[in-house]
C-alpha positions, 0 to 999 in steps of 0.5 A: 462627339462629332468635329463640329462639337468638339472643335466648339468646345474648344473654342469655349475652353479658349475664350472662356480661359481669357474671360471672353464670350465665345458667340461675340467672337463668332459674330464677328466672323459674320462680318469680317472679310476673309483674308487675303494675300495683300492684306496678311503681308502688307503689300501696299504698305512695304511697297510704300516705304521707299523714300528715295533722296535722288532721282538715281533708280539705283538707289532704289536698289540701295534702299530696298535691299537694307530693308530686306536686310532688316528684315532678315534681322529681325528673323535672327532676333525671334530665333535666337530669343527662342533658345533664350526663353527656352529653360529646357533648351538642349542640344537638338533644339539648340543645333536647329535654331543655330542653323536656322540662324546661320542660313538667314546669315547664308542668304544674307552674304549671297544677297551681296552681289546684288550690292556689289555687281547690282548697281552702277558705281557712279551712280551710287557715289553721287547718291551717297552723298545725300547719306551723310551722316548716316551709317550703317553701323547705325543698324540697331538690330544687327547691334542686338543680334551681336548681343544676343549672341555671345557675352559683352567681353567679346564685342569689346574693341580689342585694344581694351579688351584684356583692360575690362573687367568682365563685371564692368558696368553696362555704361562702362562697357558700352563706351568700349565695345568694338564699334564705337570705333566707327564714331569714336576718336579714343585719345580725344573721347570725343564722338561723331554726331553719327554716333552720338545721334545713335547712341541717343536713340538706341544706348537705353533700349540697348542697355535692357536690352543686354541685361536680359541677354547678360546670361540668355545669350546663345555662348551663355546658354550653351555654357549652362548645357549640360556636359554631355550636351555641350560636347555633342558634336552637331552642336558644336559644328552648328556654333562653329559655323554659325560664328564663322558665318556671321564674323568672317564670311558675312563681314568680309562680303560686306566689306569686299562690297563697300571696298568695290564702291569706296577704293577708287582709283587705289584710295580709299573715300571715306565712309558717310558715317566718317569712320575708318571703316577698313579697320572698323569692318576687316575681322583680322582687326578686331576679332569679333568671335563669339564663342572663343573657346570652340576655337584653338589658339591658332584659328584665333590667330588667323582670324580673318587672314585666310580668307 
């Protein structure tokens, strides 16, 4: 059979697999344009979807570079929902998808310079202004990376975290979890606009959201591995890392970038979500870990101090 026949047949075997007609398709090719490099990546629309709100060119920078950032996002998301739709992950795969995450989270807290030395702080403090009262705990995405990532009880907020009954309901551990201390005063109950505007776009995605990764999470799936597989010591190293990664290195490069533009003159200005973003953001304080039994006592301790 020449390559011709066979990749015809093929082609029939697929189209035939979904009810379509092969020469249909072939036709099309007749008049469709061949591809080509702006087209497959969009380029004229991704250079369009900066909107800025001032005149200040560096807050081109500010916007562009949370658009990479969001994109990097959505990276992270695909690689982890592949270990978690995967029913024969094991410990190969899972290492592999692990540090293919934690690399995007290197890029992620290198690309920080360009935040912190890459714009004039003058320019971004009057720039900033126009922000209020957007935030960027306000990444949904980031949200759901967190919640793909180890089970609800560790995104609790530390003060309430020994109080919650790990089979709480999703509504109820959803008022608790570690970030609603950005937009939340706890004694009063009441909620910024900021976090009230986020929780009305995103609390119900959210909720599916978490109901699926109640069990497929990465902490979850690596607990239902095999023995022999959640003792292999590349694994264990890649989830080590990936953990450190993401709540200390990367955290703490996004915290020293904010402390650069927001400690003037020793104070502290606020953020233009309103929250207490030192605390909210420093992981001594909340000890956001996602997979706390890879950890000793003692490195949970530390959390955060030795850095």
């Amino acid at each position: 059979m020449s390559l011709d026949s066979k990749i015809t047949n093929q082609l029939k075997e697929k189209y035939t697999a979904i009810d379509q007609d092969l020469e249909d398709h072939l036709e099309g090719l007749l008049y469709s344009k061949p591809i080509t490099y702006w087209d497959y990546i969009q380029t004229d629309a991704l250079l369009n979807l900066q909107l800025p709100r001032t005149d200040f060119p560096d807050e081109m920078v500010f916007i562009m570079y949370h658009q990479v950032t969001e994109l990097l996002f959505k990276m992270i998301l695909s690689e982890i929902e592949q270990v978690a739709k995967n029913e024969d992950v094991d410990a190969v795969i899972f290492t592999d998808k692990i540090m293919r995450v934690s690399r995007y989270f290197d890029v992620l807290t290198s690309s920080f310079s360009i935040m912190k030395d890459g714009m004039d702080v003058e320019q971004y403090n009057k720039f900033r202004q126009t922000l209020t009262p957007a935030s960027g705990f306000q990444s949904a995405q980031y949200r759901k990376i967190e919640f793909a990532s180890t089970e609800l009880i560790n995104l609790i907020d530390k003060r309430f975290r020994k109080t919650i009954d790990r089979n709480s309901s999703y509504q109820n551990a959803f008022e608790h979890l570690y970030w609603q201390a950005a937009g939340k005063d706890y004694k009063t109950g009441k909620k910024t606009y900021t976090l009230t505007v986020f929780e009305e776009k995103y609390k119900e995605e959210f909720i599916r959201f978490t109901k699926f990764y109640y069990e497929n999470n990465l902490w979850s799936k690596f607990k239902s591995l095999p023995k022999e597989a959640q003792e292999n010591e590349a694994l264990i190293k890649a989830m080590r890392h990936y953990d450190y990664t993401v709540n200390i290195k990367w955290v703490m490069a996004h915290y020293n970038t904010a402390n650069h533009y927001l400690n003037i003159g020793g104070e502290t200005a606020e953020a233009t979500g309103g929250s207490e973003w030192v605390k909210y953001m420093h992981p001594k304080y909340q000890k956001r870990i996602f997979f706390p039994e890879l950890w000793t006592e003692k490195e949970i301790e530390d959390w955060g101090t030795n850095i």
